[in-house]
C-alpha positions in Angstrom: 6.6 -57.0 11.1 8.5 -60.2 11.2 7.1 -61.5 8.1 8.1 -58.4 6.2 11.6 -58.0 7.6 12.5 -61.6 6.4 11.1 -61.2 3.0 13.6 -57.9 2.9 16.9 -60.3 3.5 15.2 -63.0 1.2 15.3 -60.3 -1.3 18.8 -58.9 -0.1 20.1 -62.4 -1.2 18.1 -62.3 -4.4 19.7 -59.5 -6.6 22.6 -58.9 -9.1 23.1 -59.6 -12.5 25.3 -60.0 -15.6 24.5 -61.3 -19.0 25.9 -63.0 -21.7 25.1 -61.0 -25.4 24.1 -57.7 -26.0 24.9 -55.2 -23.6 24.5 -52.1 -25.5 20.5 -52.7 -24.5 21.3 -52.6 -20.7 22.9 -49.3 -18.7 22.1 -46.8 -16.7 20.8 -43.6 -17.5 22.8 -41.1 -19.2 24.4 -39.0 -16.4 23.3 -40.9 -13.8 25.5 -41.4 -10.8 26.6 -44.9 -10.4 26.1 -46.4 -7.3 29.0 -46.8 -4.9 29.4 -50.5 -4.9 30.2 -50.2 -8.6 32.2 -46.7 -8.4 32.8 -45.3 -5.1 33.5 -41.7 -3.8 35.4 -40.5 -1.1 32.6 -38.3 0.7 29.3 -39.7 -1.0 27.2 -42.8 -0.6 25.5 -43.7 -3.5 22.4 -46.0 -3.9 20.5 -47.9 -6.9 17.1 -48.5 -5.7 15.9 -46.3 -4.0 18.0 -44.0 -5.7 19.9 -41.8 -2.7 22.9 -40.3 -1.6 24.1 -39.1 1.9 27.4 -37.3 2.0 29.8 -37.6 4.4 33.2 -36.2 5.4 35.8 -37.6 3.4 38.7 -38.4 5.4 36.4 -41.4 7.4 37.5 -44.6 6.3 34.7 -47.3 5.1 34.3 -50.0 7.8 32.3 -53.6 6.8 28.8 -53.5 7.0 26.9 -55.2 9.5 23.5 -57.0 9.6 20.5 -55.3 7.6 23.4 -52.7 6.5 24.5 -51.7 2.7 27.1 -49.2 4.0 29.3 -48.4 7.1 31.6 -45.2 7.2 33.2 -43.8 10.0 35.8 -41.3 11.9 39.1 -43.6 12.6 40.4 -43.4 16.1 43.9 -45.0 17.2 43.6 -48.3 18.9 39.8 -47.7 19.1 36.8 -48.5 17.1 35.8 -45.9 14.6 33.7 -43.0 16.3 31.2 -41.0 15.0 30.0 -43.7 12.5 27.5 -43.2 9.7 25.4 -46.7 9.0 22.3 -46.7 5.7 20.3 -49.4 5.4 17.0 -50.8 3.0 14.3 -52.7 5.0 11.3 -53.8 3.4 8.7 -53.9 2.2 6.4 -52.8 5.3 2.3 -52.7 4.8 1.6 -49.3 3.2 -0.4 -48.5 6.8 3.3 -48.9 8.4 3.3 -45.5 9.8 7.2 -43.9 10.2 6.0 -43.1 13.4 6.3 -46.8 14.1 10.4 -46.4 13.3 11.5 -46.5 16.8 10.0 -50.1 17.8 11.8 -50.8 14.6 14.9 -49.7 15.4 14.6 -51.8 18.2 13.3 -55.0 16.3 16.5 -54.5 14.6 18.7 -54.5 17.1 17.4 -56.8 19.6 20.2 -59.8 18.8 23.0 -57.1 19.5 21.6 -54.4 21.8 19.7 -53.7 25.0 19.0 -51.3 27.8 17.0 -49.1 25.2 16.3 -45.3 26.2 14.2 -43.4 23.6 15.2 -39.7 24.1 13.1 -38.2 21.7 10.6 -39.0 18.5 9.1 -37.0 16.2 8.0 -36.3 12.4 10.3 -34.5 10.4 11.1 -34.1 6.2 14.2 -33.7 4.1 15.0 -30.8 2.9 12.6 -31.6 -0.6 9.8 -31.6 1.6 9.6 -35.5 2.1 8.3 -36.7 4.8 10.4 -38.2 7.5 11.3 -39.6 11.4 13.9 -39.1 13.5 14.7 -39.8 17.0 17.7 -40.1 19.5 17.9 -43.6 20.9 20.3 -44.7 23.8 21.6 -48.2 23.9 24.1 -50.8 24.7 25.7 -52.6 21.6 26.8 -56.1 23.3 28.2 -56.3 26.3 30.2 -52.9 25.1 30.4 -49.2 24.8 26.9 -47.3 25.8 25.8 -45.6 22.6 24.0 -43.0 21.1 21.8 -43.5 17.8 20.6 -40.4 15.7 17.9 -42.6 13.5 16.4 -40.5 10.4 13.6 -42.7 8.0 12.3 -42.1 5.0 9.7 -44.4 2.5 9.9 -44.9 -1.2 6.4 -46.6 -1.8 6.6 -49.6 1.3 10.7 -49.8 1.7 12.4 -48.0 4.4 15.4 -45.8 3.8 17.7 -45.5 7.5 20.3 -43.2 7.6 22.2 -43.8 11.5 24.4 -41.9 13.3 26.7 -43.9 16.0 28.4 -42.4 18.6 29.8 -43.3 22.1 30.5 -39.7 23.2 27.0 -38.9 24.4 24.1 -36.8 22.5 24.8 -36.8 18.7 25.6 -32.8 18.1 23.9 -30.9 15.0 27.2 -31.6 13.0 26.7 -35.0 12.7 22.8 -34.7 12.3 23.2 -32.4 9.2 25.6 -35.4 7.8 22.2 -37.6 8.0 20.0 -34.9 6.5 22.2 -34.8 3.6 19.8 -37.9 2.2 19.0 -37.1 -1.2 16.4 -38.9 -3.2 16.9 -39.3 -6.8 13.8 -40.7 -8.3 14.6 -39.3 -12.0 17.4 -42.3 -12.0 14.9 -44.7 -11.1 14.3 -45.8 -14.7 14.0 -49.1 -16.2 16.9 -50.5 -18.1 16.7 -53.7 -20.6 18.8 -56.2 -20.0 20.2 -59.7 -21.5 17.3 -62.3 -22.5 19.0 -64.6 -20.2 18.8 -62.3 -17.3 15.3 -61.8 -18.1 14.6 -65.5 -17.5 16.3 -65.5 -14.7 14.3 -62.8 -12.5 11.4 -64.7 -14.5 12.6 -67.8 -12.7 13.4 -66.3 -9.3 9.7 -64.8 -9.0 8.3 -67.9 -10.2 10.4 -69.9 -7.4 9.3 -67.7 -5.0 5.2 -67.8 -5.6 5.6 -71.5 -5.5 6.9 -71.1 -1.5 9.5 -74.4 -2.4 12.0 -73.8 -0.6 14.5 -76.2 -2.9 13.6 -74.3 -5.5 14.6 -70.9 -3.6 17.9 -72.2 -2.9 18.8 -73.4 -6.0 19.2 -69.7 -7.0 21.3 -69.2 -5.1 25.4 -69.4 -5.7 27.0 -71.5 -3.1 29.5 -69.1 -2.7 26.9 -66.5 -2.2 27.6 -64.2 0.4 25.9 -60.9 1.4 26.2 -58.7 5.1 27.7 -61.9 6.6 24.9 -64.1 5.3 25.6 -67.6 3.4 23.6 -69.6 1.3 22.8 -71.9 4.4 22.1 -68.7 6.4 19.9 -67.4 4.9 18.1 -70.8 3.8 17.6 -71.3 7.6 16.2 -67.7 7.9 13.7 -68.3 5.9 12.7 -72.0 6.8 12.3 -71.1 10.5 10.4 -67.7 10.0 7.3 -67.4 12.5 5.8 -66.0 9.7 7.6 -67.3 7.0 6.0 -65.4 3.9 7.9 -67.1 1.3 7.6 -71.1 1.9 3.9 -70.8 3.7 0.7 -70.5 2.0 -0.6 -67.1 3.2 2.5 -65.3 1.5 3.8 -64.2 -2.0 1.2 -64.6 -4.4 3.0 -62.6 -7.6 5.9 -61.2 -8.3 7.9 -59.5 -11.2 11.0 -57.8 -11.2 12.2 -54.3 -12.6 15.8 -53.0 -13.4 17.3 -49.8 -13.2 20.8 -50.3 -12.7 23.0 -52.8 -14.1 26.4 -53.7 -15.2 27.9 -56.5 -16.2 31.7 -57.6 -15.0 33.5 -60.9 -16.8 31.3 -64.0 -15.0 29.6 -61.3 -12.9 26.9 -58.6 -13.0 25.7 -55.5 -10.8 22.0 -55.2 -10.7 19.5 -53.0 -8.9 15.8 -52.4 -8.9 12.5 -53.9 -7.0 10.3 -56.5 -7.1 6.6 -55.6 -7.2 4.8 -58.3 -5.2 1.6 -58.8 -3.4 0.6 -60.9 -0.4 -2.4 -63.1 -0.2 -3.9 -61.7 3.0 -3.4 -58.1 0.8 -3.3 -58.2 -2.8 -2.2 -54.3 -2.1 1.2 -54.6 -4.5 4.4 -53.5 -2.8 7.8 -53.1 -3.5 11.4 -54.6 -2.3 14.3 -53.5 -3.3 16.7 -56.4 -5.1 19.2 -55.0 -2.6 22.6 -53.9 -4.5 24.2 -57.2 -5.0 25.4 -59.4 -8.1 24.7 -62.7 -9.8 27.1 -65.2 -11.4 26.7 -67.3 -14.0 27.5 -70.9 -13.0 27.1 -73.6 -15.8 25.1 -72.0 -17.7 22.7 -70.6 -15.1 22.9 -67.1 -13.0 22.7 -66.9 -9.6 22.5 -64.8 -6.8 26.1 -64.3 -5.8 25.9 -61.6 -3.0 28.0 -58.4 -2.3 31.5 -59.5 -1.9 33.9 -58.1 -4.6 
């Protein structure tokens, strides 16, 4: 599990692009929602790959995402932290035999650096209201050395990536109001399409999935913006994470053995680009391919060359 949930933030800091000529080949879709990092709406979260939305009430204010999250919204309180709060995060890619019943020792995984004193209060299957099948559970925790919470969790899979929709709250049992705001999770796969993009973009995922089968971690780096910055994560962050892994799939020899990358949402922006998409890959103790999302981010081009730049504005 370890193995995987690092390869997930070593994609989260590998993703976002911009190019240099021709941009009438890339775009999105033709009436495709845009994803809320590029256009966001009061009320909906929107999502590039895995293509989703959740909708939420619109007066909550958007709070800064914490670790392993792409979005945090919640009810503002005077003088107190905002409560109910309404977290979505990607995680993956998991082994296609990762079970969602196995979503509450993930939960925990998780949130073992920040919580403790975890009560499961119940488990079970469930499926959005398409039909696709899904987890949920109510776990009860301590965040810190703070408030005693209460976690709805709802999970979902697109191929081996997890979609995690959370509800937060410190008032006790999360009521069926705030459940039904988790259950509005909406998957999208018609706006999963590929887009073209710039030739030099192009030879930069090239280059980054190249870097990555060659497990050098110098190489890894060096595609990365010094200024990069993603969920609190640096450059130096996340080269650690990935040096000091257990079961460091990237830099050892029994991890990434191929890997390409796909697009299906990006935008360019002055020295910048938006991109979003997966990375098909496979591992040498299963050549079973996977996906992993690139994680909503940007790129930047810095003499000459892009680079991941993260998901700071």
């Amino acid at each position: 599990m370890k193995k995987c949930m690092v390869f997930s933030l070593a994609c989260l800091v590998a993703a976002a692009l911009w190019g240099g000529q021709a941009f009438a080949q890339a775009g999105n879709p033709a009436g495709a929602l845009k994803p809320t990092f590029l256009a966001p709406t009061p009320g909906l979260y929107v999502h590039g790959w895995p293509a989703f939305t959740v909708s939420y009430p619109k007066e909550w204010t958007i709070q800064p995402p914490m670790r392993l999250e792409y979005f945090r919204v919640g009810a503002a309180r005077q003088g107190l932290p905002p409560s109910p709060t309404l977290t979505v995060g990607v995680i993956g890619p998991f082994p296609f035999s990762a079970p969602l019943s196995m979503m509450n020792l993930m939960f925990r995984g998780t949130r073992e650096l920040t919580g403790k004193d975890f009560k499961t209060l119940y488990d079970k299957p469930t499926q959005l209201a398409d039909g696709t099948p899904a987890q949920e559970a109510e776990i009860e925790w301590t965040f810190m050395d703070g408030p005693r919470l209460n976690t709805f969790v709802l999970a979902a899979k697109k191929d081996a990536t997890w979609i995690w929709v959370h509800i937060h709250h410190d008032q006790g049992k999360i009521g069926d109001d705030l459940k039904r705001i988790a259950y509005s999770l909406k998957l999208m796969p018609a706006q999963e399409k590929p887009v073209q993009v710039p030739d030099d973009v192009r030879a930069f995922l090239d280059r980054v999935a190249s870097n990555m089968v060659s497990h050098d971690l110098g190489k890894i780096m060096a595609d990365y913006s010094d200024n990069f910055l993603a969920a609190g994560l640096s450059k130096d962050s996340v080269g650690w994470m990935i040096q000091t892994s257990p079961d460091g799939p990237i830099i050892r020899a029994g991890g990434v053995t191929s890997m390409s990358a796909t697009v299906t949402v990006f935008e360019p922006h002055g020295d910048k680009a938006y991109i979003d998409g997966f990375f098909t890959l496979k591992y040498k103790e299963d050549p079973t391919p996977v996906t992993a999302a690139m994680a909503n981010l940007q790129i930047i081009k810095e003499n000459g060359q892009w680079r991941w730049y993260g998901n700071q504005k």
